[in-house]
C-alpha positions in Angstrom: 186.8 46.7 -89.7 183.3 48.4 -90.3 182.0 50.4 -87.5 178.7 49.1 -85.9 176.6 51.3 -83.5 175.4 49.5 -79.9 171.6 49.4 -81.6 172.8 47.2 -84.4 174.7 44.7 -82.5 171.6 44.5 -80.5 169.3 43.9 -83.1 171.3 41.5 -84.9 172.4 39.6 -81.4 168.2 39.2 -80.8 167.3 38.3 -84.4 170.3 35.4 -84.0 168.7 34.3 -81.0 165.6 34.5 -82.2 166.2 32.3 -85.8 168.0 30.0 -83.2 165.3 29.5 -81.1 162.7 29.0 -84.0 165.2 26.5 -85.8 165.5 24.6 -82.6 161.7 24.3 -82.1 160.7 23.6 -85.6 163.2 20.4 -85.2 161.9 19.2 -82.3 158.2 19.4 -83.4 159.3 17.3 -86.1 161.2 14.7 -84.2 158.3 14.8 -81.8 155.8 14.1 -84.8 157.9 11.2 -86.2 158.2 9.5 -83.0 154.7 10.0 -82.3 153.8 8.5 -86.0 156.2 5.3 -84.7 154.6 5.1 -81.6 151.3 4.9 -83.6 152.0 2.6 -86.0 153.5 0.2 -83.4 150.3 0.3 -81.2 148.1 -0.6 -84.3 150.7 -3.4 -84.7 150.0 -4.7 -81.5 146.7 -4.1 -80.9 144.2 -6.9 -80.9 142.6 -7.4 -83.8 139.2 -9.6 -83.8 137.8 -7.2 -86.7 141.1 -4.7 -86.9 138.4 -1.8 -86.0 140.1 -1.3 -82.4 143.4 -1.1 -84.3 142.6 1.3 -86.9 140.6 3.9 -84.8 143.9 5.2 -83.1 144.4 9.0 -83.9 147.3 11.3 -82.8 145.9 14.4 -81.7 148.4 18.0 -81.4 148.4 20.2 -78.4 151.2 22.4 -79.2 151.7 25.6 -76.6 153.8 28.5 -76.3 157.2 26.3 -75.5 155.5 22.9 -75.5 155.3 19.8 -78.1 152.7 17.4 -77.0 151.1 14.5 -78.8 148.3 12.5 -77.5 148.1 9.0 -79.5 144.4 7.8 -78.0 141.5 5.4 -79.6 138.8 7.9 -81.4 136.0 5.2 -80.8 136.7 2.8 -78.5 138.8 5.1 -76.2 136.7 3.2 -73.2 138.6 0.0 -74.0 141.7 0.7 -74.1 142.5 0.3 -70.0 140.8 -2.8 -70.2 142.8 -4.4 -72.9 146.0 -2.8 -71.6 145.7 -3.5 -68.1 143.2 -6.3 -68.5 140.1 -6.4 -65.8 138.1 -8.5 -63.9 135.5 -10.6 -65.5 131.8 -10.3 -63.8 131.2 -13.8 -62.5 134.7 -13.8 -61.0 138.3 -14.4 -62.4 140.0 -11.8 -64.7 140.8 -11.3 -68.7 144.3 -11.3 -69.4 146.1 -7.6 -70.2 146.9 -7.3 -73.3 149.5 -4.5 -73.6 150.0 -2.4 -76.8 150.5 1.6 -76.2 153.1 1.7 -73.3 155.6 -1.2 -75.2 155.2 0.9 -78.4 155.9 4.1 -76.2 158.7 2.8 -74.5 160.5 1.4 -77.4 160.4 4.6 -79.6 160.3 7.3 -77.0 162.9 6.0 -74.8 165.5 8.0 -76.1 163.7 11.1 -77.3 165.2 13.1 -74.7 168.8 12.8 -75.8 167.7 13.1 -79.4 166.2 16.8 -78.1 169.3 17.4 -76.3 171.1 17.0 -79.4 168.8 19.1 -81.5 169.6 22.0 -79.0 173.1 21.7 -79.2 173.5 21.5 -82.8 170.9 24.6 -82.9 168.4 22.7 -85.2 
């Protein structure tokens, strides 16, 4: 059995933690991206389409911070519509336009399970 000095075990302890850590967060940006590239197509299958314009101008934009995964799936041109189709909205000379829902059914059929997928991910250490 080879002797090891306390300042090795330390070093090698922290650079197992640290390839841990960086496994575990490198698969969960990737499970985050390919539920957020499901979510995405979904929406553009369920948005309205009079001239599929609406549908097709839905980005998916990164915010990625120290310990955080975040995507944003928003409407780059018509991001003032969206609410209105979603939720619907009253009509000016009285009565309302139907909703017409399309991002929070696409989000909560593919990101419904996300957190136990992570949970995995951390126990299997990426």
């Amino acid at each position: 059995m080879p002797n090891i000095s306390i300042d090795q075990l330390a070093n090698e302890i922290t650079s197992s933690v640290r390839e841990y850590t960086e496994d575990v967060s490198n698969a969960i940006e990737k499970k985050v991206d390919e539920t957020a590239k499901a979510i995405l197509k979904e929406t553009k299958r369920l948005a309205r389409k009079r001239t599929g314009e609406y549908a097709r101008t839905f980005k998916i934009t990164k915010e990625d911070r120290y310990g955080s995964t975040k995507r944003i799936i928003w409407n780059k041109k018509h991001y003032r519509r969206v609410h209105l189709l979603e939720f619907g909205h009253a009509k000016v000379n009285g009565g309302r336009v139907p909703a017409y829902p399309h991002l929070r059914p696409a989000y909560d059929k593919h990101a419904a399970n996300l957190d136990d997928e992570i949970k995995e991910i951390i126990r299997n250490g990426g």
